[in-house]
DOVEX-437498 format. One record per residue: x, y, z of N, C-alpha, C, CB in turn; residue number from 0. Coordinates in Angstrom, 1 decimal. Glycine has a CB too. Layout:
% residues N
n.xx,n.yy,n.zz,ca.xx,ca.yy,ca.zz,c.xx,c.yy,c.zz,cb.xx,cb.yy,cb.zz,resi
X,Y,Z,X,Y,Z,X,Y,Z,X,Y,Z,NUM .
...
% end
This chain:
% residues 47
n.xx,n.yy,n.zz,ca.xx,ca.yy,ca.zz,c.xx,c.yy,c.zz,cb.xx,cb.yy,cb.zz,resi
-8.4,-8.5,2.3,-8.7,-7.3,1.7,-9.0,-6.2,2.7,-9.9,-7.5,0.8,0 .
-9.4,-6.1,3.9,-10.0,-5.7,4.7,-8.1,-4.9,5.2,-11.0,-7.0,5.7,1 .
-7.4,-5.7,5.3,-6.1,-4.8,5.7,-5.7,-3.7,4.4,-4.5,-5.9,6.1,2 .
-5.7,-4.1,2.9,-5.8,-2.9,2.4,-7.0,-2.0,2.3,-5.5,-3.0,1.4,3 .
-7.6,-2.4,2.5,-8.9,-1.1,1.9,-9.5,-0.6,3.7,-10.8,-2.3,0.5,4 .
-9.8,-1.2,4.7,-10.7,-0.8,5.9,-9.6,-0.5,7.2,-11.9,-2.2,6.4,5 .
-8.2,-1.3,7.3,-7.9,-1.1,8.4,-7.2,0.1,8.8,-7.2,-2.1,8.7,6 .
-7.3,0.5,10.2,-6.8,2.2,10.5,-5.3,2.6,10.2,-7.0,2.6,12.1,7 .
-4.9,3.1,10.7,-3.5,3.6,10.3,-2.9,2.9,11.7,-3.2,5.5,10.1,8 .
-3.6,2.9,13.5,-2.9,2.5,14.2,-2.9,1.2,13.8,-3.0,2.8,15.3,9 .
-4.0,0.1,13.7,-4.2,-1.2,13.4,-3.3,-1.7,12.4,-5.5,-1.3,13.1,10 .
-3.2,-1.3,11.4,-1.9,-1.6,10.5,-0.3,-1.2,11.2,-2.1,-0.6,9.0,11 .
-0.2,-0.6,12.2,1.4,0.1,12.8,1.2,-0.9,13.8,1.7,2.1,13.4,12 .
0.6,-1.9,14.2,0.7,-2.7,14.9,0.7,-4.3,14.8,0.2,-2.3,15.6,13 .
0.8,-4.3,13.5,1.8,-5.2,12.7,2.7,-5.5,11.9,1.6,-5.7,12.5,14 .
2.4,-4.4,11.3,3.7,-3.5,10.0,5.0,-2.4,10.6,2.6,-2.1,9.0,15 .
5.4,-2.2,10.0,6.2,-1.5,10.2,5.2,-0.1,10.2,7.4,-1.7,9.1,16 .
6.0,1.3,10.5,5.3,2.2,9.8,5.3,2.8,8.4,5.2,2.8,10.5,17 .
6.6,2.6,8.1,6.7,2.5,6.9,5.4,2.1,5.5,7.6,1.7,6.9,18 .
5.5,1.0,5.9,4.8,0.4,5.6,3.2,0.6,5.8,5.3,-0.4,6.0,19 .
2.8,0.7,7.0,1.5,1.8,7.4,1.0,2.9,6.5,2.0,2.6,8.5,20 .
1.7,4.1,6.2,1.9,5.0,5.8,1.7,4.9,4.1,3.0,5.3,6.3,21 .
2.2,3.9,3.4,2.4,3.7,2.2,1.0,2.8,2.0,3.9,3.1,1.9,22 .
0.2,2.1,2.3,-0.8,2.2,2.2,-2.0,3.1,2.2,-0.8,1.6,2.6,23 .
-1.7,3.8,4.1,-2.8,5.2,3.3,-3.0,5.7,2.4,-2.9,6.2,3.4,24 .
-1.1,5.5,2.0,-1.1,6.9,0.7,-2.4,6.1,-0.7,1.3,7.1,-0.2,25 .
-1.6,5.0,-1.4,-2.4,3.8,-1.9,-3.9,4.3,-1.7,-1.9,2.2,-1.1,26 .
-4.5,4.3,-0.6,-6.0,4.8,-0.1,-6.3,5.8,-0.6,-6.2,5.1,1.4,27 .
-5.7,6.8,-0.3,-5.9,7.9,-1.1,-5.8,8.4,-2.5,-5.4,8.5,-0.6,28 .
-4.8,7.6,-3.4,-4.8,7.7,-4.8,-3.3,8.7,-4.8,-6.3,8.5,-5.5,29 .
-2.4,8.2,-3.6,-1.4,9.4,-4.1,0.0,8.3,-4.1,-1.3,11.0,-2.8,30 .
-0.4,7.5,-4.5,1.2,6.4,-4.8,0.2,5.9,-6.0,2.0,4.8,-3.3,31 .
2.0,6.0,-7.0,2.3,5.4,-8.5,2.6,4.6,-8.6,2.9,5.8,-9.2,32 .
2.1,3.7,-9.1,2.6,2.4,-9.4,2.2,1.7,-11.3,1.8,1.4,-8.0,33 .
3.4,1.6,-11.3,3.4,1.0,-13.3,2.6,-0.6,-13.2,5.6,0.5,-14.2,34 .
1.9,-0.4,-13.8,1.5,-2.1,-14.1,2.6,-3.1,-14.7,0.3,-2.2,-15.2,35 .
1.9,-4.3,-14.0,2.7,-5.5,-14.2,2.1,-6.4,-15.3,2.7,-6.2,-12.9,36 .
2.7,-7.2,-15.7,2.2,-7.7,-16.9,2.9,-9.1,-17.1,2.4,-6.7,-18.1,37 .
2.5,-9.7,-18.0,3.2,-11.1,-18.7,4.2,-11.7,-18.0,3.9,-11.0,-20.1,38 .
3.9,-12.0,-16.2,4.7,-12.5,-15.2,5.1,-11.7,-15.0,5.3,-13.3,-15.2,39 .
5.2,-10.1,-14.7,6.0,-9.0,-13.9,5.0,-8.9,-13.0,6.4,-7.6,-14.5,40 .
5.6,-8.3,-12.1,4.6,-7.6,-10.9,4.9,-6.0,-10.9,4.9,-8.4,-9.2,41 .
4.1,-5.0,-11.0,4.1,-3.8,-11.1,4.3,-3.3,-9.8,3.0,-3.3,-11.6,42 .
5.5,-1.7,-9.7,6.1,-1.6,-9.1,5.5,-0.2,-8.4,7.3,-1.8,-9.7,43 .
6.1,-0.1,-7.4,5.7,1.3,-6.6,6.6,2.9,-7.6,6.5,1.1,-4.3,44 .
6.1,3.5,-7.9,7.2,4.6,-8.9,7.0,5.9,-7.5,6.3,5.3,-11.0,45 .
8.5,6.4,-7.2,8.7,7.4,-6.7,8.6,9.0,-7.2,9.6,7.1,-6.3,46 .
% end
C-alpha cells in the first residue's frame, strides 16, 4: 500500500516505468477516471 499511497515520484521511476510513475500521482491526486469493476470485472482507467 505504501507504493500507492506514500512513495515519491523518483522512488516509484526507479522501478516502474515512468509512465507508470506519473499515472499514479495522477490517481493521488484525484485526477484519473476510472469505471468500477464488478461481478468479476476489474475496473478500468477512462481517458
Amino acid at each position: 500500500m505504501a507504493v500507492l499511497h506514500q512513495a515519491s515520484y523518483q522512488a516509484l521511476k526507479e522501478v516502474v516505468a515512468e509512465k507508470i510513475a506519473s499515472t499514479l500521482l495522477s490517481m493521488r491526486k484525484g485526477k484519473l477516471h476510472i469505471t468500477a469493476g464488478g461481478g468479476g470485472t476489474y475496473g478500468k482507467i477512462v481517458d
